[in-house]
C-alpha positions as CSV (number, residue, x, y, z in Angstrom):
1,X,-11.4,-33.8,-31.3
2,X,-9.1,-30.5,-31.0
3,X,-7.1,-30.4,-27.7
4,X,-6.9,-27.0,-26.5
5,X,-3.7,-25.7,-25.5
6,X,-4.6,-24.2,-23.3
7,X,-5.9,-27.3,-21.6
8,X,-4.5,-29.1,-18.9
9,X,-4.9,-31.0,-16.4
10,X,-4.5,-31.0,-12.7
11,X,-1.3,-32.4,-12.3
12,X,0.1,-30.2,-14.8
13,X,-1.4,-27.0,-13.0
14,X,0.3,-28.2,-9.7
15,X,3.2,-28.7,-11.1
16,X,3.7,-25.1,-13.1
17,X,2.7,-23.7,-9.1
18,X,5.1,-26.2,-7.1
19,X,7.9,-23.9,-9.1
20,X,7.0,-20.6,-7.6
21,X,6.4,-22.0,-3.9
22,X,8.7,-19.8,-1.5
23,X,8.5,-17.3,-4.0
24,X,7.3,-13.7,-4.2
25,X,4.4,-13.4,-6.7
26,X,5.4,-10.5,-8.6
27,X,2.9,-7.4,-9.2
28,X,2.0,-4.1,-9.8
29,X,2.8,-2.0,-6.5
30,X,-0.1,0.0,-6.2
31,X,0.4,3.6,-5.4
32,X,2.6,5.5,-2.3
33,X,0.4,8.0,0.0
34,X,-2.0,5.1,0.3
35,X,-0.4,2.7,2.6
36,X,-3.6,0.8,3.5
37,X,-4.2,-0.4,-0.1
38,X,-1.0,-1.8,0.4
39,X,-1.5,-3.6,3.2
40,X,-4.4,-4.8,2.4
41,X,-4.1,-6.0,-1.7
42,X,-0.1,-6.2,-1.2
43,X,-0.1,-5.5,-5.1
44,X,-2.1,-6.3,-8.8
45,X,-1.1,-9.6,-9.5
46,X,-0.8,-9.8,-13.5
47,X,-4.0,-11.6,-14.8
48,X,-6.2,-9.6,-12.4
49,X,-9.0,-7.5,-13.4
50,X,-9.5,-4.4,-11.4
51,X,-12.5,-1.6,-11.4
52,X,-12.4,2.2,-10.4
53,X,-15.9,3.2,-10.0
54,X,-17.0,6.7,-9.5
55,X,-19.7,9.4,-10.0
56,X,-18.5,11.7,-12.8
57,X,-15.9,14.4,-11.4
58,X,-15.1,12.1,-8.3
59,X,-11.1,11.9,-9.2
60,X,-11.4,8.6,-10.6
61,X,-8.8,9.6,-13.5
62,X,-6.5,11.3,-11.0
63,X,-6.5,7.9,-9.0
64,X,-5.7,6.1,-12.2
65,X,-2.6,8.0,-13.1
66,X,-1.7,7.5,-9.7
67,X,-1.7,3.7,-10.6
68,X,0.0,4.7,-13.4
69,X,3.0,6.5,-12.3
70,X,3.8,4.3,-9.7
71,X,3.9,1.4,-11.7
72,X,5.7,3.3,-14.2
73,X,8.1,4.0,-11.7
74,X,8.6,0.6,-10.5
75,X,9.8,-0.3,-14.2
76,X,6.7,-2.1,-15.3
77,X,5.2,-1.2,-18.6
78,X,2.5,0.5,-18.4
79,X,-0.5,1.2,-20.8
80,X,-2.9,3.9,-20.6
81,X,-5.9,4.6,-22.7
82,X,-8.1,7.6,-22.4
83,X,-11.2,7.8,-23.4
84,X,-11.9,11.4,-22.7
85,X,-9.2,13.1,-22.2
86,X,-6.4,14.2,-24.6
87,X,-3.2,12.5,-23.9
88,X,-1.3,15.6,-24.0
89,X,-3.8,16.7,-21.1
90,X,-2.7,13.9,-19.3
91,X,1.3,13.8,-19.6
92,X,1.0,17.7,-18.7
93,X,-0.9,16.1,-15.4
94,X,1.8,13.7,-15.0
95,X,4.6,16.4,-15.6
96,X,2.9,18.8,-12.9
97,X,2.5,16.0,-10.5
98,X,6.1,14.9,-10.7
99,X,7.2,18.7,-10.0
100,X,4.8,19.8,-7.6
101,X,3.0,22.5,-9.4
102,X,-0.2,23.6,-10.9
103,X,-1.0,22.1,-14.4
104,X,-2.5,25.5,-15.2
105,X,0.7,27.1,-15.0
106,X,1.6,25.6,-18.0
107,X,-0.6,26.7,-20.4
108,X,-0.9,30.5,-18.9
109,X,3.2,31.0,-18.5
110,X,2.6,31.2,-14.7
111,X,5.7,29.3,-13.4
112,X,8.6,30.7,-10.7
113,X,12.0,30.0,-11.4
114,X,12.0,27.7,-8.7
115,X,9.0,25.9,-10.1
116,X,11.0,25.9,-13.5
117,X,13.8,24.0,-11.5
118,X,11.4,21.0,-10.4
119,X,9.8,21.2,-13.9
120,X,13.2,20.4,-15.6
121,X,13.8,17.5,-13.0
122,X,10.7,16.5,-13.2
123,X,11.0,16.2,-17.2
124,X,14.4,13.6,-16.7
125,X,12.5,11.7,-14.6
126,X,9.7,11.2,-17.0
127,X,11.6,10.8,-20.2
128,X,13.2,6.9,-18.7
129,X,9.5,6.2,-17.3
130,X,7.6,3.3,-19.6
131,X,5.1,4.7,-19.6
132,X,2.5,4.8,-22.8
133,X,-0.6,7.2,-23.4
134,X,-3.1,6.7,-26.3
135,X,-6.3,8.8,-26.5
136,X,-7.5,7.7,-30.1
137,X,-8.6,3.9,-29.5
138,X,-12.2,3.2,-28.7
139,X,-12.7,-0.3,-29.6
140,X,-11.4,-3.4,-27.4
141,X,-10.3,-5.5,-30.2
142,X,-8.2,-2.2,-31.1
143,X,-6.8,-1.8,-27.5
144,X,-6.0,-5.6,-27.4
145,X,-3.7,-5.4,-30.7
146,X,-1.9,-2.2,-28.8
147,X,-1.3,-4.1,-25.7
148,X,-0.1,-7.3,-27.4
149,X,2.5,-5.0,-29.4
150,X,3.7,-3.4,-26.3
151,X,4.2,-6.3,-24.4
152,X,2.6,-4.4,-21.1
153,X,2.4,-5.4,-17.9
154,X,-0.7,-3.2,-16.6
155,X,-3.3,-1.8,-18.6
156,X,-5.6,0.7,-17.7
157,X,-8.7,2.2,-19.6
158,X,-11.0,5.0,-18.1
159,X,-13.3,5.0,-18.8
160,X,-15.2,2.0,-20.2
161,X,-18.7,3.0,-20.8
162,X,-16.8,5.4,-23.9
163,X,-15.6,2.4,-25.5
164,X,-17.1,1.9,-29.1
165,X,-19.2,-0.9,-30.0
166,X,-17.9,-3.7,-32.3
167,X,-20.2,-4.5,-35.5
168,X,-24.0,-5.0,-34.0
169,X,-23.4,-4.9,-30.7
170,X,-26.5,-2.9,-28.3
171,X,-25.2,-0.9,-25.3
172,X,-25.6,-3.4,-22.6
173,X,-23.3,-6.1,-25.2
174,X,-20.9,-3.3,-25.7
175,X,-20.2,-3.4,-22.1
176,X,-20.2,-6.8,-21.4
177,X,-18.7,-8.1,-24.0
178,X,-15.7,-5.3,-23.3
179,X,-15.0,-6.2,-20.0
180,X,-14.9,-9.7,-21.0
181,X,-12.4,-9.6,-23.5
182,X,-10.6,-6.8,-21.0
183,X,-10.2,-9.9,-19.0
184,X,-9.2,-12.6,-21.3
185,X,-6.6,-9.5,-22.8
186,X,-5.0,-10.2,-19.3
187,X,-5.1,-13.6,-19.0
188,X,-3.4,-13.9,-22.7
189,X,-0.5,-11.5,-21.9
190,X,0.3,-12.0,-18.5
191,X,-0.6,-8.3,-17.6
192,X,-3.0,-6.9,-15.0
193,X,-6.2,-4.6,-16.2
194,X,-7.3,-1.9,-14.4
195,X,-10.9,-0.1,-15.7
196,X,-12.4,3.3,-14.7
197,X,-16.2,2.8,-14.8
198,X,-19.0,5.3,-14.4
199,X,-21.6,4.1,-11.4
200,X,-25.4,3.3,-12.2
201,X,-28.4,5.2,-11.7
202,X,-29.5,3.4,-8.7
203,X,-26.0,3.5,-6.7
204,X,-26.1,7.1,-7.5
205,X,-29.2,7.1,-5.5
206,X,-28.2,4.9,-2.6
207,X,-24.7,5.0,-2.4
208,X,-22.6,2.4,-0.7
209,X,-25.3,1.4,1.5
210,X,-26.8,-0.3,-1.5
211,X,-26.4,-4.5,-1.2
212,X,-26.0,-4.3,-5.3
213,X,-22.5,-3.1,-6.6
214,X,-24.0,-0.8,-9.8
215,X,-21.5,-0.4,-12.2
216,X,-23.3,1.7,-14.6
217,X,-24.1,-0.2,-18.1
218,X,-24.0,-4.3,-17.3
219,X,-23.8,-6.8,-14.4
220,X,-20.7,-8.6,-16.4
221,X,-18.6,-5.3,-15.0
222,X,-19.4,-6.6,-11.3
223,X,-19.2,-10.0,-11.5
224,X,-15.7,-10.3,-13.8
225,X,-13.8,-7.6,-11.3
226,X,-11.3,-9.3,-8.5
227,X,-11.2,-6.0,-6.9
228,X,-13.8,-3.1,-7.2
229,X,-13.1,0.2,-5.3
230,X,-15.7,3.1,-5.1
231,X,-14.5,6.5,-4.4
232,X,-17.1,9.0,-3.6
233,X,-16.7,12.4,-1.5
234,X,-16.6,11.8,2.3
235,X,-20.1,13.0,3.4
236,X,-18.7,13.4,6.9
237,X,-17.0,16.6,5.6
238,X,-17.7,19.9,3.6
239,X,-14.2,19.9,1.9
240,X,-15.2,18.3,-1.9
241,X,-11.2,17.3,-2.0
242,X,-11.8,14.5,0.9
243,X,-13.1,11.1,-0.2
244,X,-13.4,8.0,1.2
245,X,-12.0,4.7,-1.0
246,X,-14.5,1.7,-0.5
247,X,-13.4,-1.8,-1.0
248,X,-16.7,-3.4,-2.6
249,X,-15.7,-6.6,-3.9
250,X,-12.3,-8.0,-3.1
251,X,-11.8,-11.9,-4.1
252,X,-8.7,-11.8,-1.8
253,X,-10.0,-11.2,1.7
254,X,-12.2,-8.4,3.4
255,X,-13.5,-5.3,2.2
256,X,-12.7,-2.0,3.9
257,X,-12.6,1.7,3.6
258,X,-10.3,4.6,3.5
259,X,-10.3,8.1,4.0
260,X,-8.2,10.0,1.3
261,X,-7.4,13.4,0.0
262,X,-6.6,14.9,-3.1
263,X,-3.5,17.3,-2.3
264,X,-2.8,20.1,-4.5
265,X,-0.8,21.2,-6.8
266,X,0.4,17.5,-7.5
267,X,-3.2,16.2,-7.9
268,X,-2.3,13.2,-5.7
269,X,-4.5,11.2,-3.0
270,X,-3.0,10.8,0.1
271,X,-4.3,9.0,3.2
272,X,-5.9,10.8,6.1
């Protein structure tokens, strides 16, 4: 019989954790304006799988980059793939962020002098960042070649109901079998995952007070996730930039809620 190496036995486990006792476990800070997540989740610990759901328009990819830029900034390698939009779309969102000003302005030549100033410093900042943006890769086993090349240490994909299938697979396999290999992907490299994922039909319907957590396409989204946030609009207010960060699943500890908003020009989410 074929030992697998990855198999081993208790002792052995012990032993590789005995090392790291009295250490900090190194992860992926998560992002600044947010200080509960922090408190509560400390960091993405590399191996983790993490979900973003949302209804469509919510500001699930503006909460993404915000995982992205901070753990950009914090020197970890960081992998982005977009499934919707272009990745030039995306670094101009990044750029605009880092300088406090409307994307638009780009594109329409609307920028002060002053705004110029924060663009240029904006634009040093950015080019030492490792930070990696790919908008042309639709199929898992193609994403899982990029990240082994890059050597990252979070990956983060939004969203995953636009992935393509491999050869035969329905829908509902698409979807499982994605987030599947999503999370072995992790386990292989050392990195963490984080997924943007579109909400079902019946959570649509009855929002967090539902006792199901319906990621939209397949159960295997819910039940591989260590952490699942869901970030819908605050119905306890009429401004569509407040939202309110659930904590569904969390194989940590407790789940919990925040109240955020998304502050403009920089397209950030910051804690109310």
């Amino acid at each position: 019989m074929t030992k697998s190496n990855n198999c081993q036995s208790l002792r052995e486990i012990i032993d590789g954790i005995g090392k790291t006792l009295g250490k900090e476990t190194p992860t992926i800070p998560l992002p600044d304006g947010i200080p509960s997540l922090t408190f509560s989740l400390h960091g993405i610990v590399s191996s983790e799988l993490w979900v973003v759901g949302a209804y469509t328009g919510s500001g699930k990819t503006f909460l993404a980059l915000q995982f992205a830029l901070k753990a950009a900034q914090e020197e970890k390698r960081t992998l982005f793939f977009s499934l919707e939009m272009a990745k030039e779309q995306l670094a101009k969102r990044i750029w605009a962020a880092l300088a406090n000003v409307d994307p638009f302005k780009f594109d329409f030549a609307g920028l002060t002098s002053e705004e110029l100033e924060r663009v240029r410093a904006a634009k040093k900042e950015m080019d030492s960042l490792p930070l990696f943006l790919v908008d042309d890769t639709y199929k898992i086993s193609d994403m899982s070649k990029v990240a082994t090349d890059q050597a990252v240490d979070l990956v983060i994909v939004d969203f995953i109901q636009n992935i393509l299938p491999e050869k035969n697979e329905t829908e509902y396999e698409k979807l499982t079998n994605g987030i599947i290999s999503l999370q072995k992907l992790g386990k292989e490299i050392d990195s963490a995952v984080l997924v943007c994922s579109q909400l079902s039909n019946m959570e649509a319907k009855e929002g967090t007070s539902s006792s199901i957590i319906g990621l939209k396409g397949s159960g295997a989204l819910s039940a591989a996730a260590d952490v699942i946030f869901w970030l819908e609009k605050d119905r306890d207010s009429q401004d569509d930039r407040r939202k309110k960060l659930f904590i569904r699943k969390n194989r940590r500890g407790e789940n919990g809620v925040t109240r955020l908003e998304l502050t403009f020009p920089n397209g950030f989410f910051e804690e109310r």
